[in-house]
C-alpha positions as CSV (number, residue, x, y, z in Angstrom):
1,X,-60.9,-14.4,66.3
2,X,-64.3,-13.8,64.9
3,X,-65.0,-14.1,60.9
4,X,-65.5,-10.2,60.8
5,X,-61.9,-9.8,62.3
6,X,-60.2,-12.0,59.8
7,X,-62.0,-11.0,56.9
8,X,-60.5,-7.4,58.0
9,X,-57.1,-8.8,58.9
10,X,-56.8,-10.1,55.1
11,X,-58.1,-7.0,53.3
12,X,-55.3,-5.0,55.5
13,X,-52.5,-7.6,54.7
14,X,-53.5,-7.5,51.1
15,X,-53.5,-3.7,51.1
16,X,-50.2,-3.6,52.9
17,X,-48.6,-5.9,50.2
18,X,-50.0,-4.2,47.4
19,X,-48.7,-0.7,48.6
20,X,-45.4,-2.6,49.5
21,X,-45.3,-4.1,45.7
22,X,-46.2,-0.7,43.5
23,X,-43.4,1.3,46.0
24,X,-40.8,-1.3,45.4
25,X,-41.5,-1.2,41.9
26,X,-41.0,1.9,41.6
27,X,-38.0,2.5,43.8
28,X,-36.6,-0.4,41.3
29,X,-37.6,1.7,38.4
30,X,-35.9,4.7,40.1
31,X,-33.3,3.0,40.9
32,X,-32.8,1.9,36.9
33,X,-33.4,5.3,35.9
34,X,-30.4,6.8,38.4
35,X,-28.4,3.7,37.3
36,X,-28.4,4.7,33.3
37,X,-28.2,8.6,34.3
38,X,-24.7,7.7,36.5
39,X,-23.1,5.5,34.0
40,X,-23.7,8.1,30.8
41,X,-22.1,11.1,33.4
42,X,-19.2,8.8,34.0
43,X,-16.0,10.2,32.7
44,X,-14.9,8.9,29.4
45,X,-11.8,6.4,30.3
46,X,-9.1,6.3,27.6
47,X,-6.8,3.6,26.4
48,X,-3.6,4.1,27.3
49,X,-0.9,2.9,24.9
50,X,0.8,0.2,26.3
51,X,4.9,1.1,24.2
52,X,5.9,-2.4,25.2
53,X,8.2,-2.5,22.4
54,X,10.2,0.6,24.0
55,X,11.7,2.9,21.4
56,X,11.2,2.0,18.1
57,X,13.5,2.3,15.2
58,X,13.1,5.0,12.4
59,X,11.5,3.0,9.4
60,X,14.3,2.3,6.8
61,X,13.1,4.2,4.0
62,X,15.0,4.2,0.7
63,X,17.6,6.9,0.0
64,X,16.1,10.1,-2.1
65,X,17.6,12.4,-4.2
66,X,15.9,15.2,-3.1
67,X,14.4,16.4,0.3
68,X,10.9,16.8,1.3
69,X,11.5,20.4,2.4
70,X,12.2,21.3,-0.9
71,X,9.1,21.9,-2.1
72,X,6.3,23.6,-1.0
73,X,2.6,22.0,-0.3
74,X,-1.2,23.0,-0.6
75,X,-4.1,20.8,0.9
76,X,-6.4,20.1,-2.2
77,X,-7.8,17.1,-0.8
78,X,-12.2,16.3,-1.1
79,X,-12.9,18.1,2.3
80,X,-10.0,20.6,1.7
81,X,-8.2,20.0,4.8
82,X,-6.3,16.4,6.6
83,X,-7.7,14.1,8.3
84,X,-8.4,14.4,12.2
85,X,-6.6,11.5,14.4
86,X,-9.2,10.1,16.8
87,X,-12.1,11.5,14.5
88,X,-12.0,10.1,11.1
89,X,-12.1,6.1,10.3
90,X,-9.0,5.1,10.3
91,X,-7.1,7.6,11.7
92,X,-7.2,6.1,15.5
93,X,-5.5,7.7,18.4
94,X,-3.3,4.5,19.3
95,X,-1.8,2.0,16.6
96,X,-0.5,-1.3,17.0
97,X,3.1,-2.0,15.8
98,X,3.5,-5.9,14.6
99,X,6.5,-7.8,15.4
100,X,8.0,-9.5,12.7
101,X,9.4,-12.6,12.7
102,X,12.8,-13.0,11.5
103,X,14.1,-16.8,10.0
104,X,17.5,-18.5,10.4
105,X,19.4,-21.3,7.8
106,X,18.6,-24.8,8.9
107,X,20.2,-28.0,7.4
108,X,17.8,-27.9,5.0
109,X,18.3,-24.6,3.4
110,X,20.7,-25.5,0.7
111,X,19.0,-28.5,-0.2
112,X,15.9,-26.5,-0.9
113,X,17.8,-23.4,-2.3
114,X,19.5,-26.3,-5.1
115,X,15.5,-27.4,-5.7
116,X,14.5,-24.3,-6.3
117,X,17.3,-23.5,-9.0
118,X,16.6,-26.8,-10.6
119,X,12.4,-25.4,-10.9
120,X,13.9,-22.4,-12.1
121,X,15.8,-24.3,-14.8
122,X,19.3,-23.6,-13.8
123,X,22.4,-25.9,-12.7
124,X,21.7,-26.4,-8.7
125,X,25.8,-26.9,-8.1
126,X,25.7,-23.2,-6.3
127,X,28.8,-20.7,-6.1
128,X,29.1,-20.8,-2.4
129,X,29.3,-16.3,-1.5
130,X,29.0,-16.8,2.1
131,X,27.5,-19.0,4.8
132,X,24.1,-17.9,4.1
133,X,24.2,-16.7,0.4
134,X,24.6,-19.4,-2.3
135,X,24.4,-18.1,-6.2
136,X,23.2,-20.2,-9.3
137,X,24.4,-19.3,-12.7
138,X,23.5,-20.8,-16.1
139,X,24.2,-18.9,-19.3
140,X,21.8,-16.2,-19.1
141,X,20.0,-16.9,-15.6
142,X,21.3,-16.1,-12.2
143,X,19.8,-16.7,-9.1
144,X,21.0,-15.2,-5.5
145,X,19.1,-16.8,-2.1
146,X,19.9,-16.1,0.8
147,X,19.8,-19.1,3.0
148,X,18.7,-17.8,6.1
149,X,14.9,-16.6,5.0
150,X,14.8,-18.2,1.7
151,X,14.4,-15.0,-0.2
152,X,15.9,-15.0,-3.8
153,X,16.6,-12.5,-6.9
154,X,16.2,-14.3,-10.1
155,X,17.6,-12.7,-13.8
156,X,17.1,-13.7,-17.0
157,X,19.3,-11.4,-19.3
158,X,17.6,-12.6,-22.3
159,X,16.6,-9.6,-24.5
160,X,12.9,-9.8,-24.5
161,X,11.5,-9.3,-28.9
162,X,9.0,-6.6,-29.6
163,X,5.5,-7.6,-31.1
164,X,4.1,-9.6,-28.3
165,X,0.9,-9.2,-26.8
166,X,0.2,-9.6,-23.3
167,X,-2.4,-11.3,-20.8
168,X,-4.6,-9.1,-19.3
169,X,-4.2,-8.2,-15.7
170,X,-6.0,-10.6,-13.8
171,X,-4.3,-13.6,-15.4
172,X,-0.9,-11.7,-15.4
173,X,-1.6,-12.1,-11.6
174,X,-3.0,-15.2,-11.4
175,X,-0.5,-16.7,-13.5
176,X,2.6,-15.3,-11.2
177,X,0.9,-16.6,-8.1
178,X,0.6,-20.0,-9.2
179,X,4.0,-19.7,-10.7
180,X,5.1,-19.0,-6.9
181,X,3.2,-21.7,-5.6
182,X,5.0,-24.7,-7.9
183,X,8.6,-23.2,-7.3
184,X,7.2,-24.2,-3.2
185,X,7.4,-20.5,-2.0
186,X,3.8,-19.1,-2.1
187,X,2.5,-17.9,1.2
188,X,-1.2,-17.0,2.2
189,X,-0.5,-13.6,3.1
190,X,0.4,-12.9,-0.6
191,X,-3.3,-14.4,-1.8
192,X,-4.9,-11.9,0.3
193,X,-2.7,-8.5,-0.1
194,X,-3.3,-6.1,-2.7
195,X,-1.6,-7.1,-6.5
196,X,-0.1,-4.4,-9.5
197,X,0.3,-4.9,-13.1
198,X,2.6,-2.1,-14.5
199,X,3.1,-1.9,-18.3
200,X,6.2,-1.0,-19.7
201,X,7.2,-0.9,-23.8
202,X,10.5,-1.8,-25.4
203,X,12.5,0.8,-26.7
204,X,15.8,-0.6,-27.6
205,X,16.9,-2.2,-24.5
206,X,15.3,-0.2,-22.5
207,X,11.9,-0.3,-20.8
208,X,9.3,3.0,-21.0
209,X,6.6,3.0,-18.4
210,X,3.1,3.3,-20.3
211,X,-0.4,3.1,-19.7
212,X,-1.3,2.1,-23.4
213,X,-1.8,-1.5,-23.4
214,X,-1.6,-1.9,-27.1
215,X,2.0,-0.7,-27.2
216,X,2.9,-2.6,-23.7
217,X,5.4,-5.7,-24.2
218,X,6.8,-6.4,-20.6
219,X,4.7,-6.5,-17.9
220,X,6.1,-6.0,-13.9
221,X,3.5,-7.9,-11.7
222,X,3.5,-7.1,-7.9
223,X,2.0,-8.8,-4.9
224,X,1.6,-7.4,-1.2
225,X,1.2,-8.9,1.9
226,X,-2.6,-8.8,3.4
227,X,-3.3,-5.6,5.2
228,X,-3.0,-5.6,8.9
229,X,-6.7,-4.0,10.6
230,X,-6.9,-2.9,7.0
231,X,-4.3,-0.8,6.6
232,X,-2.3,-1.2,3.1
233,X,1.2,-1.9,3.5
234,X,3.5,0.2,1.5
235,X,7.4,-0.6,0.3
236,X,10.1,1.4,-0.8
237,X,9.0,1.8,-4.5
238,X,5.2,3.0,-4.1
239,X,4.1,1.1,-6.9
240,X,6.3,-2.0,-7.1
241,X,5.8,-4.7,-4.1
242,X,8.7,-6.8,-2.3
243,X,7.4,-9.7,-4.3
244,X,7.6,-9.0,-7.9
245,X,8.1,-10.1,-11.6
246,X,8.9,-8.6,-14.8
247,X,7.4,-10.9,-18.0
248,X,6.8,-11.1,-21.7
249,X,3.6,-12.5,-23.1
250,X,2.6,-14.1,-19.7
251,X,3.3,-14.9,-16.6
252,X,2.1,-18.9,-16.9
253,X,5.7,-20.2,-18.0
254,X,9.0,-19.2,-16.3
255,X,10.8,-18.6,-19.2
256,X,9.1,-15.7,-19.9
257,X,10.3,-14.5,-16.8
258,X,13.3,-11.4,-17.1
259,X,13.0,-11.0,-13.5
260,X,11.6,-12.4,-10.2
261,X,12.5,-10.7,-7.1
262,X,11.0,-12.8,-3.4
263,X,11.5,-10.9,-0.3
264,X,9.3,-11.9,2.2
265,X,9.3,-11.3,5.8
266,X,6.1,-12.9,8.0
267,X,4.2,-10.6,10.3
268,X,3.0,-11.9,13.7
269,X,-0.3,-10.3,13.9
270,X,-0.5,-12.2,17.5
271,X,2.7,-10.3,18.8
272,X,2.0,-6.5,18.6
273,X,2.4,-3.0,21.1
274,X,-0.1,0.0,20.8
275,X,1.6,3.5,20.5
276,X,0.2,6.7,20.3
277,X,-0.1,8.3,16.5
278,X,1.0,11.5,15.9
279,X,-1.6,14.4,14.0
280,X,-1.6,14.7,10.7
281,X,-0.8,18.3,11.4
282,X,2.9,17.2,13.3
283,X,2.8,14.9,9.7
284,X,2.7,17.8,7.3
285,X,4.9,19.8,9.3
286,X,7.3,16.6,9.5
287,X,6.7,16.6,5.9
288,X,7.8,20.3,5.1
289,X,10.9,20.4,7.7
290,X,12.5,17.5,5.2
291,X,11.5,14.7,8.0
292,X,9.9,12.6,5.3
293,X,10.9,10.8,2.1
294,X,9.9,11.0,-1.0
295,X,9.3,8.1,-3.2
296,X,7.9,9.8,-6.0
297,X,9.4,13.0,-7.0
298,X,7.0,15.6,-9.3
299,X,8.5,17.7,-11.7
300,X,7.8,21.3,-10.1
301,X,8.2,22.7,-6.6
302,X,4.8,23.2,-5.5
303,X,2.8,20.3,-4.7
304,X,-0.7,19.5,-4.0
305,X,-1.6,16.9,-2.1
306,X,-4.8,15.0,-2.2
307,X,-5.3,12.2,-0.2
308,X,-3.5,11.5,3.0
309,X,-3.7,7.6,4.5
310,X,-2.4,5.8,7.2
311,X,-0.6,2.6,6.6
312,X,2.5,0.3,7.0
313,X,6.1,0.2,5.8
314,X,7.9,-2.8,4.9
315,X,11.4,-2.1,3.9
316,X,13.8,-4.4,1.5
317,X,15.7,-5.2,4.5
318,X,14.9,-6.9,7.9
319,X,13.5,-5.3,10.5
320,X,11.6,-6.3,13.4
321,X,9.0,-4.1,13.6
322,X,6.2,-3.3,11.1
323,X,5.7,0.5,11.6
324,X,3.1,2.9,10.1
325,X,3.4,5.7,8.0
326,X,1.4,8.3,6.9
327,X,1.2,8.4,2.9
328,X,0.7,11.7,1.3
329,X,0.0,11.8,-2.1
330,X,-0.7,14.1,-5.2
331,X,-0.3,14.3,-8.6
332,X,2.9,12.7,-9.5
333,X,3.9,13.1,-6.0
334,X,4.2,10.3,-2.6
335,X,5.6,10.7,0.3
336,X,6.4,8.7,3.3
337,X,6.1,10.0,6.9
338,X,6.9,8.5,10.1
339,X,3.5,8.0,12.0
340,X,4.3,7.5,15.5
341,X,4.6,10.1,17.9
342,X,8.6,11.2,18.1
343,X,9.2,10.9,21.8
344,X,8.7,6.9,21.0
345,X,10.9,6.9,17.8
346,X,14.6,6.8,18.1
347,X,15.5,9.6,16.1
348,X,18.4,8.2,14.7
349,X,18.7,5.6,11.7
């Protein structure tokens, strides 16, 4: 092969990879371009609630005097209408339900039950009610645990004096959770949740809610549990937690303690099921037909409701699931609604 002929050979070979580089390129880009065009056309896929927990139980709302179809509603919320499921933040399609754990007396319960009445400044020889339920009594103080979760009602019938000032809220709260942690019984979830200070005012022996701090004397201090995928959990009395106190003064010594009431029941935020949430138009409607309670109860018939959220209900008593709700509330008005769909809700209490 002469120098002429290889000196052409190479120019063609050159030319042939070129071409061969630039059409591969841009079938690649094509092919890109096809690639991002299919997977945008694909067909949204859906989750699918998974209802491993099977049917679930009604939640075990607190008796009411009065039905929720006993009054008539109007939507007077900011966008004058509900909130869409599956559109608006936090209002999602499918909900987890929490399992939660339920606790069981060990050898060691009434041994800590007597410690705790000893902290609590009472006689730790108990009155033996049952298996599970020991009571400690001295003078005016009572205490009732129940062995098998540790939770405990504690009284002190002394008549609280008018006159005395109290702390201000954050130390009312501060106070009552380090008040929990030295009787041994503060738990994490109760740093993180939501806390309430209601005032109340003596009159006689009787105590008037108020919101006039001046003329406050007793003080009820609440504590919630944190918020599962920050949701608020609610209880039977919307504005008193499972884990309260009632206190004079401040909440920094236990003897100005009337009252302090522990009911605690941990949430397995590893263990949980996904079910799908009924609208908040099946909501209202549950609302009118009398399928929801109400937990605050307005003086006149019609109500307007102005906020709606989603959240979850923890009752007084055990149960194993921690169930959301839909919360509809106005002025001097809340209601509680079941939030999962009905076909997935036994429909019996």
């Amino acid at each position: 092969m002469t120098l002429s002929q290889t000196a052409t050979l190479t120019k063609q070979i050159i030319t042939i990879s070129v071409l061969a580089l630039i059409l591969g390129t841009v079938s690649f880009i094509g092919y890109k371009i096809w690639y991002a065009y299919y997977l945008a056309h694909l067909p949204v896929v859906e989750e699918v609630p998974d209802t491993k927990f099977g049917l679930l139980p009604q939640p075990d709302f607190p008796s009411s005097s009065v039905s929720s179809s006993n009054f008539s509603y109007s939507i007077d919320t900011a966008t004058g209408g509900l909130p869409k499921v599956g559109i608006d933040p936090g209002f999602e399609k499918i909900i987890k339900v929490y399992f939660v754990n339920k606790s069981f007396a060990t050898l060691l319960s009434p041994e800590r039950s007597q410690n705790l009445a000893e902290k609590l400044g009472l006689n730790p020889n108990p009155q033996i009610i049952s298996e599970v339920n020991y009571r400690f009594k001295d003078k005016a103080k009572t205490l009732n645990v129940d062995l098998d979760n540790g939770n405990f009602k504690f009284t002190n019938e002394a008549t609280p004096s008018g006159g005395q000032s109290l702390d201000d809220d954050n130390k009312l709260t501060t106070d009552f959770k380090n008040i929990l942690n030295s009787l041994g019984v503060l738990k994490e979830e109760l740093t993180r949740g939501r806390a309430k200070v209601n005032l109340f005012r003596l009159q006689g022996n009787q105590l008037i809610p108020t919101t006039v701090r001046t003329e406050a004397g007793v003080a009820q201090v609440s504590l919630w549990q944190g918020s599962p995928d920050k949701k608020l959990i609610f209880t039977p009395e919307f504005n008193k937690a499972l884990v309260n106190a009632t206190v004079v003064r401040g909440a920094d010594n236990i003897d100005n303690y009337l009252s302090l009431n522990f009911t605690y029941y941990p949430i397995d935020t590893t263990t949980f099921a996904t079910y799908p949430l009924k609208s908040t138009e099946v909501a209202l409607d549950n609302l009118k037909a009398g399928k929801g309670i109400v937990v605050i109860e307005p003086a006149k018939p019609q109500v307007s409701i102005t906020s709606l959220s989603l959240g979850y209900y923890l009752s007084e008593n055990y149960n194993p699931y921690l169930l959301p709700v839909f919360v509809f509330e106005g002025p001097d008005f809340v209601a509680y609604v079941p939030a999962i769909t009905e076909q997935f809700q036994n429909q019996t209490r």
